[in-house]
C-alpha positions as CSV (number, residue, x, y, z in Angstrom):
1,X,12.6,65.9,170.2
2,X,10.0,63.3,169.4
3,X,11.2,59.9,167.7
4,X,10.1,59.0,164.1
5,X,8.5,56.0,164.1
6,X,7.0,54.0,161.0
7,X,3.5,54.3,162.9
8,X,3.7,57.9,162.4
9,X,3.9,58.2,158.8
10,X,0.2,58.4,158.0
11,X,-0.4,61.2,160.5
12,X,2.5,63.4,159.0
13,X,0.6,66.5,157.2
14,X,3.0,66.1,154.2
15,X,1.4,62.2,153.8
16,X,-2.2,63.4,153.8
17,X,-4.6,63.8,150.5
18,X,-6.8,66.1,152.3
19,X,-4.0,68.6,152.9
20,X,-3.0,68.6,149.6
21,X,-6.5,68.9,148.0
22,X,-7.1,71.6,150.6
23,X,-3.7,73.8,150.4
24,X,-4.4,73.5,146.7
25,X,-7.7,74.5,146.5
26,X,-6.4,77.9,149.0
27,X,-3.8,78.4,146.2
28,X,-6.6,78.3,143.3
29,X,-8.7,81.0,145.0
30,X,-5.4,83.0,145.4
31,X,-5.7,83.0,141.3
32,X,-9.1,83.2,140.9
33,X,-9.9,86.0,143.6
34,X,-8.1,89.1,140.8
35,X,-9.7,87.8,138.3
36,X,-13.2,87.2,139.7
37,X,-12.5,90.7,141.7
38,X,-12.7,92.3,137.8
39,X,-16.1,90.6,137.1
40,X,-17.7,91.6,140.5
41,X,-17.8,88.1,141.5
42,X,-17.2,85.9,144.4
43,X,-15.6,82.5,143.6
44,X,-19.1,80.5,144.9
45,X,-21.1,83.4,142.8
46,X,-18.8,82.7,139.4
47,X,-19.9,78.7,139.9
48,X,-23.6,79.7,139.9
49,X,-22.7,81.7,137.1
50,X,-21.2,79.2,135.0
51,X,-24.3,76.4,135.3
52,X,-27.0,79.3,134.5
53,X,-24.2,80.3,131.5
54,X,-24.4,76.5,130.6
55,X,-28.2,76.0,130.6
56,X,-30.5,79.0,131.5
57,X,-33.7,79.1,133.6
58,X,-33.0,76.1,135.6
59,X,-34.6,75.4,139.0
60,X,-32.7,76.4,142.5
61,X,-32.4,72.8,143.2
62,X,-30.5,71.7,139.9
63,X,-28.0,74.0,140.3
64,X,-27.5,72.9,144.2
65,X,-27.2,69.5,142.4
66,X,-24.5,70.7,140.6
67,X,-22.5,72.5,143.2
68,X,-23.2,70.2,145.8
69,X,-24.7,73.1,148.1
70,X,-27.3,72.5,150.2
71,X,-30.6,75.9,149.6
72,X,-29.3,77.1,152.9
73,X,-25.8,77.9,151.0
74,X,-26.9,78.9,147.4
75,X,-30.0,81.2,149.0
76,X,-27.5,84.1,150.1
77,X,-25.6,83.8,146.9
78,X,-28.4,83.8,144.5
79,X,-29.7,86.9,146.7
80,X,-26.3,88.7,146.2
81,X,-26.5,87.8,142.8
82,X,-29.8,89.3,141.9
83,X,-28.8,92.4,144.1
84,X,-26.1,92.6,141.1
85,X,-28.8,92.2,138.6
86,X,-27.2,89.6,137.2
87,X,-29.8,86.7,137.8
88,X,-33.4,87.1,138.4
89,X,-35.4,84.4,140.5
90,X,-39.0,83.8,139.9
91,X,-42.1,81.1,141.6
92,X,-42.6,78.5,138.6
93,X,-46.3,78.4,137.6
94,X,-46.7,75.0,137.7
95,X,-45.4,74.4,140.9
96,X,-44.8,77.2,143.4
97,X,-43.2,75.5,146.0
98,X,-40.0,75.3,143.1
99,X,-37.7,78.9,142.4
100,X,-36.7,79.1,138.6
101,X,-32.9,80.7,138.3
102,X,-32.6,83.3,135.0
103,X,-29.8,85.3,133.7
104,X,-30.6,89.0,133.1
105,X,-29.1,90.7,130.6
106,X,-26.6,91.9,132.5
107,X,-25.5,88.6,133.8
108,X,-25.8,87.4,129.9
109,X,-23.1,89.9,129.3
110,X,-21.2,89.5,131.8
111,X,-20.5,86.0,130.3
112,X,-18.1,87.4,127.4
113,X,-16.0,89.2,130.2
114,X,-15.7,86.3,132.0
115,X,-14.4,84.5,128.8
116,X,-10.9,85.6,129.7
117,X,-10.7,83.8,133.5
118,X,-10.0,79.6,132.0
119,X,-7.5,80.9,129.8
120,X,-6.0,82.3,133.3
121,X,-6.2,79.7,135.0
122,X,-4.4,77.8,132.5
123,X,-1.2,79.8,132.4
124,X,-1.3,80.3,136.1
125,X,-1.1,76.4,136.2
126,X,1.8,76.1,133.3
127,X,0.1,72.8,132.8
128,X,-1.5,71.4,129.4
129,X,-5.1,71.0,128.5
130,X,-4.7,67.3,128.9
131,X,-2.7,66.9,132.3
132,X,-5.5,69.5,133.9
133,X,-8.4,67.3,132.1
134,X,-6.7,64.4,133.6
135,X,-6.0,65.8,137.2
136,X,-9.7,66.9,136.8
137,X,-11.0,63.9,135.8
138,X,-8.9,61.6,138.9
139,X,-10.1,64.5,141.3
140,X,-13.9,63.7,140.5
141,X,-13.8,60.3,140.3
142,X,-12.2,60.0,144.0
143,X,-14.9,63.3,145.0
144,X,-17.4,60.2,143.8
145,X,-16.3,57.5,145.5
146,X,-16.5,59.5,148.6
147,X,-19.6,60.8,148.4
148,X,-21.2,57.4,147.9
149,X,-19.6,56.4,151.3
150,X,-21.3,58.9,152.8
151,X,-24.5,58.3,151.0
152,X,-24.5,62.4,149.4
């Protein structure tokens, strides 16, 4: 039986952030995979959904922007997605070098069923509105701070 030293402690899996940001993020999808399962949708496919939901017609690259996914990445969703007929991509005029992202009508409609998944995630998490904006809020700020170490 090994010996417990001081040393150790910050290699024990129970001491690291990572672990807990990663187990956690496994038991979110747990949630989310029923209720996305109901709307067709994969979890990366319902996060593509929600920026187009927010602000239609955007380019391919603002919405890697927002998801922090590389065109490699989003390219096979956006294909599934318009497979679906929920999104529809098209060459902008000005520029054709640059893919513009729309909702179809059926991926307009598909917003109202989709209305039902926060709420969810909510009771699932038998937290209030204000400790999740809080843990979201701590969670992006550190996601931040990271990134600008690694210069994304």
């Amino acid at each position: 039986m090994a010996r417990k030293h001081a040393a150790d402690l910050p290699l024990r899996l129970d001491n690291q952030l990572c672990f807990a940001v990663y187990s956690t993020a496994h038991a979110f999808n747990r949630v989310y995979k029923p209720l996305l399962d109901r709307l067709g949708l994969t979890y990366p496919q319902y996060l593509v959904m929600l920026v187009l939901w927010e602000r239609d017609g955007v380019p391919l690259k603002d919405i890697g922007e927002r998801l922090h996914l590389d065109s490699g990445t989003l390219t096979p969703l956006l294909k599934r997605l318009e497979a679906a007929e929920l999104i529809k991509r098209t060459r902008s005029t000005e520029d054709e070098r640059q893919v513009r992202i729309a909702l179809t009508p059926k991926g307009e409609a598909l917003r109202e069923k989709a209305r039902t998944v926060p709420q969810a995630i909510l009771a699932a998490s038998a937290c209030s509105v204000g400790e999740l904006v809080a843990m979201k809020n701590e969670i992006v700020a550190l996601r931040d701070r990271l990134n600008a170490v690694v210069g994304e």
